[in-house]
PAZAPA-4460 file (N, C-alpha, C; in steps of 0.05 Angstrom, whole numbers, plus 32768, in hexadecimal, padded with zeros to 4 digits):
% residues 103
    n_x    n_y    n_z   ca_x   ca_y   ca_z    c_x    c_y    c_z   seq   type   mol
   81AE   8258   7E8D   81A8   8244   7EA1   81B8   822A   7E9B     1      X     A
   81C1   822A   7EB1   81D2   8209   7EA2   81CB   81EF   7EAE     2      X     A
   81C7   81D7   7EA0   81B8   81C3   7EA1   81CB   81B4   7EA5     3      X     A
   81D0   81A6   7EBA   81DD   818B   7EC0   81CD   8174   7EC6     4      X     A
   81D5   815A   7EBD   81BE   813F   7EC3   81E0   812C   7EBE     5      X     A
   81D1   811E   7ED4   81E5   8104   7ECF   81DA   80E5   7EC8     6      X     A
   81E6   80D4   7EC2   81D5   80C3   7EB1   81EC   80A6   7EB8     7      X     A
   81DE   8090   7EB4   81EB   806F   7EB6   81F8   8075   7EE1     8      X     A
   81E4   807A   7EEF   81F3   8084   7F0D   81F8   8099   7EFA     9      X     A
   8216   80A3   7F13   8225   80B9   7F0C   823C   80B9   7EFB    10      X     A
   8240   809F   7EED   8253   809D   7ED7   8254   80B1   7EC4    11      X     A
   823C   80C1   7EB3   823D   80D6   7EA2   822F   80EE   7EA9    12      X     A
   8238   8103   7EA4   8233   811E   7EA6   822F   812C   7E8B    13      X     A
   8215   8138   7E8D   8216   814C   7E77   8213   8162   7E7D    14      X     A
   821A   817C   7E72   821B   8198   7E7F   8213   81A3   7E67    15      X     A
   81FE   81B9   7E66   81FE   81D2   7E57   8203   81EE   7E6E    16      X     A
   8210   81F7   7E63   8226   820C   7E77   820F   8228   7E62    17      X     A
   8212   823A   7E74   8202   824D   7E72   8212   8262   7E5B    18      X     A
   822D   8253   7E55   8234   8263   7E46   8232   8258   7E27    19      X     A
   8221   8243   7E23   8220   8234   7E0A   8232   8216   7E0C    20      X     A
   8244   8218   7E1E   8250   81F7   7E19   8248   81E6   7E29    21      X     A
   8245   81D0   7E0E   8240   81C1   7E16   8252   81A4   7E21    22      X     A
   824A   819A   7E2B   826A   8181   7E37   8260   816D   7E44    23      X     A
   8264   8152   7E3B   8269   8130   7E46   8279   8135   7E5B    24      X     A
   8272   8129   7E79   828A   8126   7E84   828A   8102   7E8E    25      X     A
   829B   80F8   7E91   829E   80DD   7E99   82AE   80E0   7EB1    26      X     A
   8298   80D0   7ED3   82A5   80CD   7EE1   82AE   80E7   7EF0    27      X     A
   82A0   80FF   7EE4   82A5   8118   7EF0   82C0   8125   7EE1    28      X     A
   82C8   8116   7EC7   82E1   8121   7EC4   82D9   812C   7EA3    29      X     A
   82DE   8139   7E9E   82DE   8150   7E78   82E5   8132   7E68    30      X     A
   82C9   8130   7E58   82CD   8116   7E4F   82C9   811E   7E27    31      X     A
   82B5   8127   7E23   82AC   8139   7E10   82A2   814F   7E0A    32      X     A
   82A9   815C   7DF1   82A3   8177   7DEB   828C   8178   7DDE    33      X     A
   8275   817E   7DE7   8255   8172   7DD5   824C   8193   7DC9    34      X     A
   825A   81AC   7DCC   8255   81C8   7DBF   8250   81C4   7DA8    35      X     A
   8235   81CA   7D98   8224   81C5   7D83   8224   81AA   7D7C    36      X     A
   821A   819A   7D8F   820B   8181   7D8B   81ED   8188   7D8B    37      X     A
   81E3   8195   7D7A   81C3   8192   7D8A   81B1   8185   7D8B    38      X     A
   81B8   8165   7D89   81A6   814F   7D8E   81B4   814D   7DA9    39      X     A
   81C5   814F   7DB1   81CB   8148   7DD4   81C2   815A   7DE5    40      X     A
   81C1   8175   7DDA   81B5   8190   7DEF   8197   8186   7DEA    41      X     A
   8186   8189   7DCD   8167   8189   7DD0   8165   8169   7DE8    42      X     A
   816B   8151   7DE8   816C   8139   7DF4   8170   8145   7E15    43      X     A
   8186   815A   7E1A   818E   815E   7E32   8171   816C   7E3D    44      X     A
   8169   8182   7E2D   815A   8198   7E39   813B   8181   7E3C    45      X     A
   8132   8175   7E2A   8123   815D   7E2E   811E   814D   7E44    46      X     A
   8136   8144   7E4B   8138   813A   7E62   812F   8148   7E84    47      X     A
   813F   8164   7E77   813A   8173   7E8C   811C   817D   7E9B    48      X     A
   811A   8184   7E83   80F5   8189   7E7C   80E0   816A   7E81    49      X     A
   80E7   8158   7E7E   80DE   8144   7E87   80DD   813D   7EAD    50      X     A
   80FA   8144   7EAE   8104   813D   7EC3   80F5   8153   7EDE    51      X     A
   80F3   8168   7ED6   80E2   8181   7EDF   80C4   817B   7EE4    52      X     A
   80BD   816D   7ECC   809C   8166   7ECF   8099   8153   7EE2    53      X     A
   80AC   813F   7EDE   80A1   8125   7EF8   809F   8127   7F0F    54      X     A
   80AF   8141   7F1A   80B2   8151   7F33   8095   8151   7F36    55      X     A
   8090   8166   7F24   807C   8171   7F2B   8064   815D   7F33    56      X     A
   8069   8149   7F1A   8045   8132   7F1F   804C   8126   7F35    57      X     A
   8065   8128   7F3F   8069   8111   7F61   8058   811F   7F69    58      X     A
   8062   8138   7F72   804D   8152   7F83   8032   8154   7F84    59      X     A
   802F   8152   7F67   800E   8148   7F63   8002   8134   7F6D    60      X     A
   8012   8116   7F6E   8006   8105   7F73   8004   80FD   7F97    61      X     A
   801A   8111   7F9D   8021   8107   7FBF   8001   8120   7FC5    62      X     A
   8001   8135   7FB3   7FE4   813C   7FC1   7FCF   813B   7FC9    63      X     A
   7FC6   8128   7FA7   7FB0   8117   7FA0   7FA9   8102   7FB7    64      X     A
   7FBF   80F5   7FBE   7FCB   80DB   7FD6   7FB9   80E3   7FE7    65      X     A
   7FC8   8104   7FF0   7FBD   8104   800C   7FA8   810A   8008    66      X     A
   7F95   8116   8000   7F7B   811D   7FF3   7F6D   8103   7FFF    67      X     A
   7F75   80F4   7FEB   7F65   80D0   7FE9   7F65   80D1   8007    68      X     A
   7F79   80CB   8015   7F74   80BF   8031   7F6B   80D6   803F    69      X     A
   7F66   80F2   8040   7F57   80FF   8047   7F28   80F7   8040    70      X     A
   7F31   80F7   802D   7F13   80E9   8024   7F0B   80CD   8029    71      X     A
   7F29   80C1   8037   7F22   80A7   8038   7F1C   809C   8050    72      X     A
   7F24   80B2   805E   7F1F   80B8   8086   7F0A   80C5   8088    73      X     A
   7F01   80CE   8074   7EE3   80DE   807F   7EC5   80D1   8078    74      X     A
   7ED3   80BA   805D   7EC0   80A8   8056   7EB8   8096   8071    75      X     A
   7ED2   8092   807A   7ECE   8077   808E   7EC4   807F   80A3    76      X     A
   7EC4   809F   80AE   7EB5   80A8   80C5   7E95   80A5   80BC    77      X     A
   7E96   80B1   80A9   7E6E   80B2   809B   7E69   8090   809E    78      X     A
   7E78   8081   8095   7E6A   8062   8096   7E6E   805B   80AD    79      X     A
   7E7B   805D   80C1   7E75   8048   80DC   7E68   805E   80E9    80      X     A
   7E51   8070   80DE   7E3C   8077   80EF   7E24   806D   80EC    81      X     A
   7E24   8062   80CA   7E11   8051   80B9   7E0B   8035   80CC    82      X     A
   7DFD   8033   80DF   7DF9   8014   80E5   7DDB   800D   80D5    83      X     A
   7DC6   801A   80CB   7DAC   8013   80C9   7DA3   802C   80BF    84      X     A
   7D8A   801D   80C5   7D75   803C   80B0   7D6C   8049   80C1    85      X     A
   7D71   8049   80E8   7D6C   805F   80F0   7D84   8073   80FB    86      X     A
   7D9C   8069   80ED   7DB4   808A   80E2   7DB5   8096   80C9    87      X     A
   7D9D   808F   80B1   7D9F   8097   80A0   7D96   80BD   80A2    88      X     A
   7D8B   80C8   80B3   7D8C   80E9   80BA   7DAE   80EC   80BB    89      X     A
   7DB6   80E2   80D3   7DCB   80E6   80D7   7DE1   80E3   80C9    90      X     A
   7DE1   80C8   80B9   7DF3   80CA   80A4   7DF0   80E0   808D    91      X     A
   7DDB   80EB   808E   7DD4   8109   8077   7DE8   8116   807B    92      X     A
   7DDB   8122   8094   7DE5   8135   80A8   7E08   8134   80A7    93      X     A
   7E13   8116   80AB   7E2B   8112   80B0   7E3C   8121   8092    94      X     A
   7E2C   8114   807C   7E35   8122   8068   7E3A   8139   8059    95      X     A
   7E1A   8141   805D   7E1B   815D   805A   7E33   8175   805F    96      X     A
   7E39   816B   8084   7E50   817A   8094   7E6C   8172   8081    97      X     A
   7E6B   8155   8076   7E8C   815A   8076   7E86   815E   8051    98      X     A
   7E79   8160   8049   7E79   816D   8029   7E7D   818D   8032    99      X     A
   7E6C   8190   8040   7E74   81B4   8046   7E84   81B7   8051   100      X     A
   7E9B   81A6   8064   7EB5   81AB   8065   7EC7   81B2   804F   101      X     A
   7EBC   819C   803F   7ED5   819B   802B   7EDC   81B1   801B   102      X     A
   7EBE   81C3   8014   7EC3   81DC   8007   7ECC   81F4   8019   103      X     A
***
């Protein structure tokens, strides 16, 4: 699997090539030979693996998001039915329905 990340903008390039080499490029051009550096590959693959996870928690969090404003539209329907203590049946009722929605 080969791992490319670029880094400072696109001024540097690092590559692990699927065939074991490793290589700096500057500017897009063969800048260094990094084959058995393995503080730059473990740092690369690190990155990668980092870089993989944040994906993911965006995803998580744009879910969570919509979740919230899903719960946050259904709160506000249950309260502006709330005027007094004689919608308190109905506000049950109101809840009941959208808790058993949700499952």
């Amino acid at each position: 699997m080969t791992i490319l990340h670029q880094f400072n903008g696109t001024k540097y390039t690092v590559v692990f090539h699927d065939s074991g080499h490793l290589e700096a490029l500057r500017h897009g051009e063969p800048w260094q030979d990094l084959t058995g550096n393995g503080l730059i590959l473990s740092m690369l693959q690190d990155y990668d693996n980092l870089k993989e996870q944040a994906e993911i928690d965006t995803q998580q969090i744009e879910c969570l998001l919509n979740e919230v404003e899903y719960l946050r539209d259904k709160l506000s329907k249950i309260t502006s039915i709330c005027n007094g203590d004689d919608n308190i049946p109905i506000l049950t009722k109101q809840m009941k329905d959208t808790f058993n929605n949700l499952n």
